[in-house]
C-alpha positions in Angstrom: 5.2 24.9 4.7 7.7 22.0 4.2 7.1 18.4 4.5 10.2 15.5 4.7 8.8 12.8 2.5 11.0 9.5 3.5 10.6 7.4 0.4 10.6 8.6 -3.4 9.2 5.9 -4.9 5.9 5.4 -7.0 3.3 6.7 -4.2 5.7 9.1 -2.6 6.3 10.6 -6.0 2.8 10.5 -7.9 0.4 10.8 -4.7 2.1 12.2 -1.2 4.4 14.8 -2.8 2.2 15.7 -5.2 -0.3 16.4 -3.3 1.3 18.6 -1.0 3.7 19.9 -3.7 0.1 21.3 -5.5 -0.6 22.8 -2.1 2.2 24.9 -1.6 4.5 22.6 0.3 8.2 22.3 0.0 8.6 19.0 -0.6 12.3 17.1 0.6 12.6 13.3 -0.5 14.8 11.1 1.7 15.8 8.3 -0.5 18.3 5.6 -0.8 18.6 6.3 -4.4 21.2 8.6 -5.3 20.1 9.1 -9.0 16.7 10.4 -7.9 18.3 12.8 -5.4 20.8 14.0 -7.6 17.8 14.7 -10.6 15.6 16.4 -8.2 18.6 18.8 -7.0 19.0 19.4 -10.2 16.1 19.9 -11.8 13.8 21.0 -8.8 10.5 19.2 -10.7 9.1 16.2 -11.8 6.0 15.3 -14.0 2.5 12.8 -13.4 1.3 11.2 -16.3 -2.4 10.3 -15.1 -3.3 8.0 -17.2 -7.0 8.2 -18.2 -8.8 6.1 -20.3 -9.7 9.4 -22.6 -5.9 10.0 -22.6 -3.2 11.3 -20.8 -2.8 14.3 -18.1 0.2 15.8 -17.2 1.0 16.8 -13.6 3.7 19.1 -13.3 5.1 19.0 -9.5 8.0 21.9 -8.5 9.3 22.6 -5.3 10.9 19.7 -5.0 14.5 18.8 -3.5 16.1 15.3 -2.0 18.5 14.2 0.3 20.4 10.4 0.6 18.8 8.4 3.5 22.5 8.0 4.2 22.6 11.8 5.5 21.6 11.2 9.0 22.5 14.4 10.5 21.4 16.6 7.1 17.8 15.1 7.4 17.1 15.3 11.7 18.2 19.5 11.2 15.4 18.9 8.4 13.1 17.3 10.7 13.7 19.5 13.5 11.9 22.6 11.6 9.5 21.0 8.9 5.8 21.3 9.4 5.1 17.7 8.9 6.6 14.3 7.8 5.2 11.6 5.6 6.6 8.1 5.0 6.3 5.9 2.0 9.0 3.4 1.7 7.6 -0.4 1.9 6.7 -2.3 5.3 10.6 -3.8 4.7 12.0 -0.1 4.8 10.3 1.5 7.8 13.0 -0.2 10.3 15.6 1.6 8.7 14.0 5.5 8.8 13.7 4.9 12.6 17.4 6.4 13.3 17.3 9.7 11.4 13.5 10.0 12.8 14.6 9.9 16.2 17.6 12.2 16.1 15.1 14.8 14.1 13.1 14.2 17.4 15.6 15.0 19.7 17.0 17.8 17.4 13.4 19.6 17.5 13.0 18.9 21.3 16.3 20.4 22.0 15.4 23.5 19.7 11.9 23.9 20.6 10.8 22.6 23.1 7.8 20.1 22.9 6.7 20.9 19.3 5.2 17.9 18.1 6.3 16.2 14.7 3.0 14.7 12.6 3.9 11.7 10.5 1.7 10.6 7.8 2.5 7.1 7.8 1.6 6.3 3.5 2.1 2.4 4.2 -0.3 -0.5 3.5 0.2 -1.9 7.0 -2.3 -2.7 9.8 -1.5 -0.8 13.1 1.1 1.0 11.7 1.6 3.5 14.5 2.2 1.1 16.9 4.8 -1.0 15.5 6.6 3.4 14.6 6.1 3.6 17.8 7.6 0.7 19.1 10.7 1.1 17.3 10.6 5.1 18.0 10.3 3.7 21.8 13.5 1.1 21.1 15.8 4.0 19.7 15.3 6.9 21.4 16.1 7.4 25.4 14.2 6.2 28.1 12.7 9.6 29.2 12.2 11.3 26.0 8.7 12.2 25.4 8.4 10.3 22.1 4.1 10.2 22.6 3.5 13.7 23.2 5.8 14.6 20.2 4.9 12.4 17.8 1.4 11.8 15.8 1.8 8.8 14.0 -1.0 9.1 11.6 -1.8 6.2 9.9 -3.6 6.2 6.3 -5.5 4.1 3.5 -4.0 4.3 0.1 -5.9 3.7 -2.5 -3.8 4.9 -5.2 -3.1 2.8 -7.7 0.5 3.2 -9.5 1.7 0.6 -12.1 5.0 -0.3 -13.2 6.3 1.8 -15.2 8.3 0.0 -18.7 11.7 -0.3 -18.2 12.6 2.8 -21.7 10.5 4.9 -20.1 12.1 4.8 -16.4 15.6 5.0 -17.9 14.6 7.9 -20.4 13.2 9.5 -17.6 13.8 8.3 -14.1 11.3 11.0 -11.9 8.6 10.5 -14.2 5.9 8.5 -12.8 2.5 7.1 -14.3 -0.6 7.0 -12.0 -4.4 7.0 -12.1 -6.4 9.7 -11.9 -7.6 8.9 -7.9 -6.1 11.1 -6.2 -8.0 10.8 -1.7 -5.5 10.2 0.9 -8.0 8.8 4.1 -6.1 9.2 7.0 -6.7 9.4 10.8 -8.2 12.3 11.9 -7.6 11.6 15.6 -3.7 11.2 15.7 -3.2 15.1 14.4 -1.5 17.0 17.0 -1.5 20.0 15.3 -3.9 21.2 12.9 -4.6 19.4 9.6 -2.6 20.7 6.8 -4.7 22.5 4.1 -3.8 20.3 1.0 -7.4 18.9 -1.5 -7.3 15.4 -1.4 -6.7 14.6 2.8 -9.9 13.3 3.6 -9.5 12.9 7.1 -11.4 9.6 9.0 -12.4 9.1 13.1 -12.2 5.4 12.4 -9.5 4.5 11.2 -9.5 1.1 11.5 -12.5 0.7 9.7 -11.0 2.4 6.3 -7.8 0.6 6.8 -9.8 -2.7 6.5 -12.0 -1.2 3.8 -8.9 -1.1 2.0 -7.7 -4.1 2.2 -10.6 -6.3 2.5 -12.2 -5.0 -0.5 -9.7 -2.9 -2.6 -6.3 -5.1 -1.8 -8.4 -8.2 -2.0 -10.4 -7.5 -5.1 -7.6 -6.9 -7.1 -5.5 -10.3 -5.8 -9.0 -12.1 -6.8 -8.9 -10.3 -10.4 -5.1 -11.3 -10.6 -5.0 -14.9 -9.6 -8.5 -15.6 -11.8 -6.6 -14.1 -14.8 -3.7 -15.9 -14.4 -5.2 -19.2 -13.3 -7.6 -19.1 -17.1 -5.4 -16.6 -19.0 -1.8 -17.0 -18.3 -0.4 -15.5 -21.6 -1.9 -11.9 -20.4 -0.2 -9.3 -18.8 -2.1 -6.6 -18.0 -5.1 -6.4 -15.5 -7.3 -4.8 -18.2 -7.2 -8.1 -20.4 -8.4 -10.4 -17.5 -11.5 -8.4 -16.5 -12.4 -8.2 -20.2 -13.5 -11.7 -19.6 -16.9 -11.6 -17.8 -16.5 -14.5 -16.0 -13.6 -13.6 -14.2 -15.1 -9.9 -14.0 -18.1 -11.6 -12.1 -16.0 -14.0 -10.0 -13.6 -11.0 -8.6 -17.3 -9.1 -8.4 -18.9 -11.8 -6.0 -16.0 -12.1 -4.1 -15.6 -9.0 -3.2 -19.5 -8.8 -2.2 -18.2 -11.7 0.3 -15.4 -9.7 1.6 -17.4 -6.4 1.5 -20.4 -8.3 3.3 -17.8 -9.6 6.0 -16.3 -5.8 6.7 -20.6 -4.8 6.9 -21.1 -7.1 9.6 -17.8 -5.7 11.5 -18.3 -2.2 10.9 -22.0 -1.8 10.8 -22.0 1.6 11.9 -19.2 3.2 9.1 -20.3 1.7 6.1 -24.2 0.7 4.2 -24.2 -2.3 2.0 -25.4 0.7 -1.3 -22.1 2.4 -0.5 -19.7 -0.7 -0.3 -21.6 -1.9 -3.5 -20.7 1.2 -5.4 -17.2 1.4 -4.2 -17.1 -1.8 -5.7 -18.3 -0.9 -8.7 -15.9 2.0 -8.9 -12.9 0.0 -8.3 -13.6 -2.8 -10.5 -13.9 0.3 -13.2 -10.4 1.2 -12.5 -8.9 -2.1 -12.0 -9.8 -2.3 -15.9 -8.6 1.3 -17.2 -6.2 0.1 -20.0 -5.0 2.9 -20.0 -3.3 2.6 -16.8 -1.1 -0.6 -17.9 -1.3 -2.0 -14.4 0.4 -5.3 -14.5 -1.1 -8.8 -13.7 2.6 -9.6 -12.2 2.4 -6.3 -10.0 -1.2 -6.6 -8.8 -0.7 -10.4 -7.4 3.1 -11.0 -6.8 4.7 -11.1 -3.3 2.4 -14.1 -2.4 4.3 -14.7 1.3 2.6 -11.1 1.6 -0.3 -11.1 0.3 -1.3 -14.8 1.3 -0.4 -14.3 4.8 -3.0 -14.7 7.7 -2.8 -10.4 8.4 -3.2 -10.1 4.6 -5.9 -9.4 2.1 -7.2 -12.7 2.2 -7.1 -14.8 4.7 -8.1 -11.8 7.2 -11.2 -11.7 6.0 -11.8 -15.5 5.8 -11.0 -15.3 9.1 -13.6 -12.8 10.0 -16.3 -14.5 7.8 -16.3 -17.9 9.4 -15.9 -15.9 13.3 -19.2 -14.2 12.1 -20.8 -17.2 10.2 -21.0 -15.9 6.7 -19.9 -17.3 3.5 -17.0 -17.6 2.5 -16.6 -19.8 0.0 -15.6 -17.2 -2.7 -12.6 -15.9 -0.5 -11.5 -19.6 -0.6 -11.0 -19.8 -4.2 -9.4 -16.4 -4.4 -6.8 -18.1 -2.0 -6.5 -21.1 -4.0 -6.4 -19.5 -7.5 -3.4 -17.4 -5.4 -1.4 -20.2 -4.5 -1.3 -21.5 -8.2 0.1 -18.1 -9.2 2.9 -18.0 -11.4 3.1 -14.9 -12.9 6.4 -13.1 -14.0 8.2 -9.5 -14.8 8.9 -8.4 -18.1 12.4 -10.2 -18.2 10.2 -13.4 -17.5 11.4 -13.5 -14.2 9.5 -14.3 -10.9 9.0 -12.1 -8.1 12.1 -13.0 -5.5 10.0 -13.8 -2.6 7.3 -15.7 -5.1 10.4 -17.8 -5.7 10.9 -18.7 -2.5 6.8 -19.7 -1.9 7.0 -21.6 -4.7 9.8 -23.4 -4.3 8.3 -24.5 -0.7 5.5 -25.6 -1.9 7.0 -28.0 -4.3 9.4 -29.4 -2.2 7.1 -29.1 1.4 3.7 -29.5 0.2 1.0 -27.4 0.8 0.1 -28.2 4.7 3.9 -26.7 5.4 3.9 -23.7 3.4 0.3 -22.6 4.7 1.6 -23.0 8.3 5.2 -22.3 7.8 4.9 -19.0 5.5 1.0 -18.3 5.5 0.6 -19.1 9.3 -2.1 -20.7 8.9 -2.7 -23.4 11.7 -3.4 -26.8 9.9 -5.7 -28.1 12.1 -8.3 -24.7 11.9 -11.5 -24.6 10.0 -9.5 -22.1 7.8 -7.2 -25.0 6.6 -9.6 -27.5 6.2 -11.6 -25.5 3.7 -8.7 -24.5 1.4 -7.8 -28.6 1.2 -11.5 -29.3 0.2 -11.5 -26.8 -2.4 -12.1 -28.2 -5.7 -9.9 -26.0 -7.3 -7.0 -26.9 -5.1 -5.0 -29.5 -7.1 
């Protein structure tokens, strides 16, 4: 009943420990952050604060211990004996987790024999197994068994976790805010051993199909609600403020009907247009819970990300005009994206929003959309983004 939890961040804290924390589970955080690891030791517990638009719920999470991402040989004896593993650490992290998950590998092969590790990958990334298991492959030896001991379970999180003020981290620096949804979907197929008794694993046969769910309709939705606000409110801050206006409430709603409509047509046999309507409905109701303080800067910065080909947006324009659908909405979200400008509380931009908008002033917009988007010039894709109205 222990899971190693690589990653002790906003989700790994408020959604993947907790949950299995509430279950029973030991919970071990591997982080790079030595002042979370030494308050854990120390105090063994953290606190949620769901924030509900009726007011505040405190979680209380125990069981809890961590261990420096450093420790390499501390963390594979870990590995070698937990029940499961779960990752959370950012698409730019997972390449560095890959050593001390491979020595835990060989550590539990050597001990036990083929006993197979489960890894709930937490990450936002499409085909996230594959590219673990390619750089699993890369690290450990040519003969090791690395498919028959590994299920590399990849996940939709839907869990929305804002940035936290700045006096409350430093009063407190475990505490972490979070709404109140609280379903990890994740692949049923990739188990190799049983599925953990923990409420909340809602377990999926197709994947896929949620993964795109998520980001077609949830990822995208919010960047649409995000780069509208910004684009007609640019003094705002929070996400709450920009759907109070209906017009950009009804934008972000059409467009994600496109999107949704899109995903339909791709996955006609896991989804009904009533239920994609209604999970529509339901996120668009907690994209504007105040009380959640989500942040128009969080929600839409990291634009090389989030406007990349793979990404929330442009994935689905691709998929609309394959399919012959409209997609004239998804457009503008892409366009209201590259006009984003939004900033942290010190006023400052996003790192990598610095760099995207500092190409696109100097390079122009045909060189950023194929050199950081890439997004041939000469596609249909292309040509509708330059004959948006919206685009100068």
């Amino acid at each position: 009943m222990k899971i190693v939890l690589f990653g002790a961040g906003r989700i790994g804290r408020s959604f993947i420990g907790q949950l299995f924390a509430r279950a029973g589970f030991e919970v071990v955080f591997i982080d790079i952050n030595q002042q979370i690891i030494d308050q854990m030791n120390r105090r063994g517990c953290y606190d949620v604060v769901i924030k509900k638009p009726e007011g505040d719920e405190v979680l209380p999470v125990s069981g809890v211990r961590g261990i420096n991402s450093t420790e390499i040989e501390t963390i594979a004896d870990e590995l070698s004996v937990c029940r499961i593993v779960a990752v959370s650490v950012g698409q730019k992290g997972l390449p560095y987790i890959i050593p001390a998950l491979a020595k835990g590998l060989l550590l539990r092969y050597k001990r036990y024999g083929s006993k197979p590790l489960d890894i709930i990958l937490a990450e936002n990334k499409r085909e996230a197994g594959k590219y673990i298991l390619e750089l699993l492959c890369k690290e450990l030896p040519n003969d090791f068994p690395v498919e028959e001991m590994t299920g590399l379970i990849e996940t939709s999180i839907g869990k929305m976790v804002p940035i936290m003020p700045l006096a409350v981290q430093l009063r407190d620096p475990l505490l972490v805010y979070a709404e109140s949804y609280n379903t990890l979907i994740l692949d049923r197929k990739a188990f190799k051993n049983p599925i953990p008794d923990v409420p909340g694993l809602s377990p999926k046969d197709h994947i896929k199909a949620w993964v795109d769910r998520k980001a077609c309709i949830h990822n995208f939705g919010h960047a649409a609600a995000a780069y509208r606000g910004y684009r007609y409110h640019p003094e705002a801050k929070y996400m709450f403020e920009t759907l109070a206006d209906s017009a950009i409430y009804e934008h972000t709603r059409e467009a994600m009907k496109q999107s949704a409509a899109i995903l339909l047509a791709k996955y006609p046999d896991e989804f009904t247009e009533e239920a994609l309507e209604a999970h529509i409905d339901d996120l668009l109701s907690r994209f504007a819970n105040k009380a959640l303080g989500d942040t128009i800067f969080r929600v839409g910065c990291d634009l090389p990300r989030k406007l990349h080909r793979t990404d929330r947006i442009v994935s689905p324009l691709l998929d609309g005009i394959e399919a012959g659908l409209p997609v004239d909405k998804i457009v503008e979200v892409f366009v209201d994206g590259i006009r984003f400008r939004a900033t942290d509380e010190d006023g400052r931009l996003f790192p990598d929003d610095e760099y995207f908008v500092s190409n696109l002033e100097q390079k122009g917009l045909p060189w950023t959309l194929q050199h950081i988007c890439d997004i041939d010039p000469n596609t249909e894709v292309s040509h509708l983004i330059y004959s948006s109205k919206y685009v100068n």
